[in-house]
C-alpha positions as CSV (number, residue, x, y, z in Angstrom):
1,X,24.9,9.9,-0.2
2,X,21.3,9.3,-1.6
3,X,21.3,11.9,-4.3
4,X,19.3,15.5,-3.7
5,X,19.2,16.2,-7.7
6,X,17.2,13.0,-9.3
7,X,19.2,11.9,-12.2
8,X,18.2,9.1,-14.8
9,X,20.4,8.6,-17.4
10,X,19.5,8.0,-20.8
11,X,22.3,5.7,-21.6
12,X,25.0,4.3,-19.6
13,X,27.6,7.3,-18.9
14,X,30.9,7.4,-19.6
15,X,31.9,9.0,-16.2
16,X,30.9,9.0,-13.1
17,X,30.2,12.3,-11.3
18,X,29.7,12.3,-7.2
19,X,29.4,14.5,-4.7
20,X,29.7,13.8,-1.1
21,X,29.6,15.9,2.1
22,X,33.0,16.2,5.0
23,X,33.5,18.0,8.4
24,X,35.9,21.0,7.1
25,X,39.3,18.9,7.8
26,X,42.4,18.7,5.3
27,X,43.4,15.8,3.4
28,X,46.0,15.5,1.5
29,X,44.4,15.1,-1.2
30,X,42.2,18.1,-0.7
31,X,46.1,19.9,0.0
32,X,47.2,19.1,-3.4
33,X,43.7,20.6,-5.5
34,X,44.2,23.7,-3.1
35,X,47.7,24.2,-3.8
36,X,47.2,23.8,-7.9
37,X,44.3,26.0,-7.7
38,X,45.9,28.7,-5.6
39,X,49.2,28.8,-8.0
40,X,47.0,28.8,-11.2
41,X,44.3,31.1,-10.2
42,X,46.0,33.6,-7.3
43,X,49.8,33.4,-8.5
44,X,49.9,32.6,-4.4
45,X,52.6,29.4,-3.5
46,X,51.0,27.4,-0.7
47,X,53.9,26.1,1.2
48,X,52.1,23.4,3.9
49,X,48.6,22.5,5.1
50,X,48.4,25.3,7.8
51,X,47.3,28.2,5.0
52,X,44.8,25.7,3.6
53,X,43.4,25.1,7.5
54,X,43.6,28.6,8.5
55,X,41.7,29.3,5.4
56,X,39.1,26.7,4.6
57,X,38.8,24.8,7.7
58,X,38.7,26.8,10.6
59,X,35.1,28.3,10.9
60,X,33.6,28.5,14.0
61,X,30.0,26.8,12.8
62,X,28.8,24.1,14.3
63,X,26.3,22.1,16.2
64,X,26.5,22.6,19.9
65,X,23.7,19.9,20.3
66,X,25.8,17.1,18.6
67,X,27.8,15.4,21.0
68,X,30.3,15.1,17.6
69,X,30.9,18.5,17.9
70,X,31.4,18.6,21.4
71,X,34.8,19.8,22.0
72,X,34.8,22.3,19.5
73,X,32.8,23.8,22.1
74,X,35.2,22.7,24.7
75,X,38.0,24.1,23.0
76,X,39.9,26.9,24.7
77,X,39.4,30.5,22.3
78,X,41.9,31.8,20.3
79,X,43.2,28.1,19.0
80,X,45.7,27.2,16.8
81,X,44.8,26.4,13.7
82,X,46.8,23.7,13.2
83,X,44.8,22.2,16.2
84,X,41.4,22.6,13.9
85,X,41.0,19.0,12.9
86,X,41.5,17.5,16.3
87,X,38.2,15.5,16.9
88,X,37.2,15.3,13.9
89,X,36.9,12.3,11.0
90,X,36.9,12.3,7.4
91,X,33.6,10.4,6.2
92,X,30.8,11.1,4.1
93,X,28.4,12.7,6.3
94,X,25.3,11.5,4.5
95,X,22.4,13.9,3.5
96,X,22.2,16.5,6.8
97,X,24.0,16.4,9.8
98,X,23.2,19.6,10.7
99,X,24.7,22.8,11.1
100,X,28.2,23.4,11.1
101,X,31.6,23.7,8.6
102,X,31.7,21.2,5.5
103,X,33.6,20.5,2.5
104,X,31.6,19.3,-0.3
105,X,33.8,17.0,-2.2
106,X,33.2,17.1,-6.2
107,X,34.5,13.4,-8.0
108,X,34.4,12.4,-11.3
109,X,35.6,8.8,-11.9
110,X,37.1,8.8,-8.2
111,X,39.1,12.3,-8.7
112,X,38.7,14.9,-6.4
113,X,37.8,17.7,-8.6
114,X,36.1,20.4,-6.8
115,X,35.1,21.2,-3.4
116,X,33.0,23.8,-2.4
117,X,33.4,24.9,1.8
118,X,29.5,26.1,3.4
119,X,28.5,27.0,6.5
120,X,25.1,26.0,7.8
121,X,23.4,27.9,10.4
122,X,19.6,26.6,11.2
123,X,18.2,29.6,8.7
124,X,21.4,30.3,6.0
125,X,23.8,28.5,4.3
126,X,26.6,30.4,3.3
127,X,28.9,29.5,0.5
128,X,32.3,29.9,1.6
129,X,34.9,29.3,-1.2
130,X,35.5,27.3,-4.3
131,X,38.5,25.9,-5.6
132,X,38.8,23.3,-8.6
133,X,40.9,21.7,-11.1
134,X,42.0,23.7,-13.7
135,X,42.1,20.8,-16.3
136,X,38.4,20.8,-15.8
137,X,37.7,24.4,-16.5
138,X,35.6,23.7,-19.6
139,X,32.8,21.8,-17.4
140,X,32.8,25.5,-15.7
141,X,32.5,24.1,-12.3
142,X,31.8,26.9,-10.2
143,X,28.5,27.5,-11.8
144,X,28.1,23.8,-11.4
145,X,29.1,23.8,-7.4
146,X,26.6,27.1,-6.7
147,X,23.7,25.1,-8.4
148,X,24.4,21.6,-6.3
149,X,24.4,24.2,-3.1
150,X,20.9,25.6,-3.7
151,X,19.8,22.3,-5.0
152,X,21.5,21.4,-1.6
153,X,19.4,23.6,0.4
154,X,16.3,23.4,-1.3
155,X,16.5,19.7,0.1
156,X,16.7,20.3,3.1
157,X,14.4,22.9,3.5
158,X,12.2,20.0,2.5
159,X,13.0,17.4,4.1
160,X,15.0,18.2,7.3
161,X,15.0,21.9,8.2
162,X,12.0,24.4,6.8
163,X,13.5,27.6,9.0
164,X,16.5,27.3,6.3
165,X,15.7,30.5,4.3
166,X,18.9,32.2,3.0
167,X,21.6,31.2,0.8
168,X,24.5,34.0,0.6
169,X,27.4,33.4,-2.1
170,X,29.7,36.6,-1.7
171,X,27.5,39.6,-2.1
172,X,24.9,37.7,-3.2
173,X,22.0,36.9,-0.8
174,X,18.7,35.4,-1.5
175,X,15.8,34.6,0.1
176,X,13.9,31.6,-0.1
């Protein structure tokens, strides 16, 4: 993904840091940094993938003009959550496909670290939930995830969608 936050570094780094945007849709690997998370921060056992797709992957946003996201608006209301990734394809989904659910996948050296779940509507991106490593605490990485989101935004407000004007994160709403 071409970065949003221009970065030049002074000398060569000793890790690398990406982040890269995903349809909400489990992976295992995304299974084991929720169940860590969950145990460490909530006290709460997660026992399969269904809590972690009821929970993080199962928004109704999306983009009823992509023919990508065609049969979510085929599919029959209520589902079943365990039929919320059918259709869809884990892949980097480069710098805005539009609105809908995503995962925004946090790396450093390779290791999924942090991922942050949005919505985006065609005026608000709303932050979700955050879950992370706890071994990388000390980089403080939900201040880290909020910035990348309104870096996120601001980009593209610029350069894709200027009617993108609110970013919510809990209680917080601001305008842009």
């Amino acid at each position: 993904m071409e970065p949003h936050i221009p970065y030049v570094p002074v000398a060569e780094p000793k890790h690398l840091y990406q982040i890269s945007l995903h349809q909400a849709l489990v992976t295992d690997e995304l299974y084991e940094l929720y169940h860590s998370y969950e145990l460490a921060v909530h006290q709460k056992e997660v026992k399969d993938k269904a809590a972690l797709n009821s929970h993080l992957c199962s928004s109704p946003a999306y983009d009823p003009n992509n023919p990508r996201d065609k049969f979510i608006h085929d599919r029959p209301a209520p589902y079943d959550s365990e039929e919320i990734d059918q259709g869809k394809t884990f892949q980097d989904e480069g710098l805005y496909p539009g609105p809908g659910s995503y995962h925004i996948y946090h790396r450093i050296d390779g290791k999924l670290v942090a991922m942050g779940v949005i919505d985006l509507t065609n005026s608000i991106l709303n932050s979700e939930y955050f879950i992370y490593d706890q071994n990388y605490k000390f980089l403080c990485p939900g201040v880290i995830g909020a910035i990348h989101e309104l870096e996120f935004m601001r980009m593209v407000r610029k350069k894709f969608n200027p009617n993108l004007k609110q970013y919510h994160l809990g209680e917080l709403s601001l305008n842009a």
